[in-house]
C-alpha positions, 0 to 999 in steps of 0.5 A, a space after each residue: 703777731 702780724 695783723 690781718 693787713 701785714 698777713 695780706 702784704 706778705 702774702 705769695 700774691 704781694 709779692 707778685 704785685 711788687 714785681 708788676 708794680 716794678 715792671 709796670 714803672 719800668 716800662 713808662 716814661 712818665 710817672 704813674 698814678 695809682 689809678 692808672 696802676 689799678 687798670 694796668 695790673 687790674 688790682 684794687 687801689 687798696 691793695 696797691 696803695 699799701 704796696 706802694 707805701 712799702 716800697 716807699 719805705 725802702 726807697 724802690 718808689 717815689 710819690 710825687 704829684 699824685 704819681 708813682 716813678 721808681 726810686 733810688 733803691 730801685 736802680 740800685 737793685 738794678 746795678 747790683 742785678 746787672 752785675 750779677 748777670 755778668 757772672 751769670 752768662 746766657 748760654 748757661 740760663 738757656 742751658 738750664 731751660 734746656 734741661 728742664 725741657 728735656 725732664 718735662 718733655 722727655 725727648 731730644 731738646 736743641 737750641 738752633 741760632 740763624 746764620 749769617 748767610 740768613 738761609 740756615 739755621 746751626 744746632 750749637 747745643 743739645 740734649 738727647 733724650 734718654 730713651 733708646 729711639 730717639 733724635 740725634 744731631 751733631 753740634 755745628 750741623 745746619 739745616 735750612 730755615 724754610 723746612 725746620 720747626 726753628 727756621 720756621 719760628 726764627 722767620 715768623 719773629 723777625 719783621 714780615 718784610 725780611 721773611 717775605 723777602 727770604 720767601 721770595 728769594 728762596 729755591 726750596 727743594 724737597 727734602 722728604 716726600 712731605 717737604 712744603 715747598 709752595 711758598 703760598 703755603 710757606 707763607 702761610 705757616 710761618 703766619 700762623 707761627 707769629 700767631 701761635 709763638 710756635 712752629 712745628 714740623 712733621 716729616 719735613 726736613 727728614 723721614 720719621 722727625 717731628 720738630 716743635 720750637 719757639 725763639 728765645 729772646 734777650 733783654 732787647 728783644 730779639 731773638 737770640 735763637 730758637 727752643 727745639 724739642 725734636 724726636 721720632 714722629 712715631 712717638 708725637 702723633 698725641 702730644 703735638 699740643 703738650 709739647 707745643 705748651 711746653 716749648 712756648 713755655 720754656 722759651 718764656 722761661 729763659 727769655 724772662 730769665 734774660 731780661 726780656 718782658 712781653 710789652 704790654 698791650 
């Protein structure tokens, strides 16, 4: 029968641990102490030290000098994750958050990639909502970045020169009577983007259409595209808030899914 120690190493929570652990040794270039691995993930030493210990056994950690560095084990776990990767492609993980997007959210979801011109953005899939009034667009139809819950997100994730260049070069035109088009104001909204990690649009490209996205990112960490839940803006007028959780959710998601982790402050 497992002791009171094993029971707490084996516990849901432990195997969080292990995986920060990973993360956290990942992400230095020079050894960690246990100390230092205490204040990062804000976890005891005690309970650390008997993680660590575990994953010395199994190589995945090498103590040397007072400090922790991944172990052979680790980067063999990596090698064998990369290539399962390989058969696993992006579009099918960003698929998948799509669909669960979609089933949580109940509307229209889409995944919008930014041109190369740098003033639209491309719809290159989607997933209509099963209800009977609902969004629809086709593959392959653009729109432009300043007016759209994605270009707006795409915009606030990329370095503030490029977005304040775009701004400065823009000729926006109104698309509805609610179309924004005081760049101040622009500027201002793709700010508050960063900030949140998520835009939204009400009326703006099209009459009765409110859009809610957040950038996906890969494993280097740019953004691929953007997570869009779309649909009629009669339906919205209360959910603004849940269906901004569920997309910054999402995004999260899949992003992780393609190897991208958040760096830490």
């Amino acid at each position: 029968m497992p002791n009171a120690q094993d029971s707490r190493i084996q516990s849901p929570q432990s195997v969080t641990r292990v995986v920060q652990i990973l993360e956290a040794l990942c992400a230095s270039a020079a050894p960690i102490t246990l100390a230092d691995l205490s204040r990062t993930l804000a976890t005891p030493k005690t309970s650390l030290a008997a993680l660590l210990r575990g994953l010395a056994e199994i190589d995945f950690v090498v103590a040397a000098d007072g400090a922790y560095r991944l172990g052979p084990g680790a980067f063999g776990l990596g090698s064998a994750l990369q290539e399962a990767r390989k058969r696993l492609q992006s579009s099918d993980l960003v698929r998948q958050g799509m669909r669960r997007l979609a089933d949580r959210s109940g509307e229209t979801v889409l995944f919008a990639v930014r041109d190369g011109d740098g003033g639209t953005i491309t719809y290159v899939d989607a997933i209509e909502s099963r209800k009977t009034v609902r969004f629809t667009v086709s593959i392959g139809d653009r729109r432009p970045l300043f007016s759209t819950a994605s270009g707006r997100a795409l915009l606030a994730a990329g370095p503030e020169d490029a977005w304040r260049g775009y701004l400065r070069r823009l000729k926006p035109q109104r698309l509805t009577p609610h179309t924004e088009i005081a760049k101040r104001r622009l500027a201002e909204i793709i700010m508050a983007a960063r900030d949140t990690g998520v835009a939204q649009t009400v009326d703006q490209t099209a009459d009765g259409v409110t859009g809610t996205a957040a950038v996906i990112r890969d494993a280097t960490g740019g953004a691929i595209g953007a997570l869009l839940v779309a649909a009629p803006s009669s339906r919205l007028q209360d959910r603004l808030d849940e269906l901004a959780r569920l997309v910054r959710e999402e995004a999260a998601a899949i992003s992780r899914s393609l190897g991208y982790r958040q760096p830490r402050d």
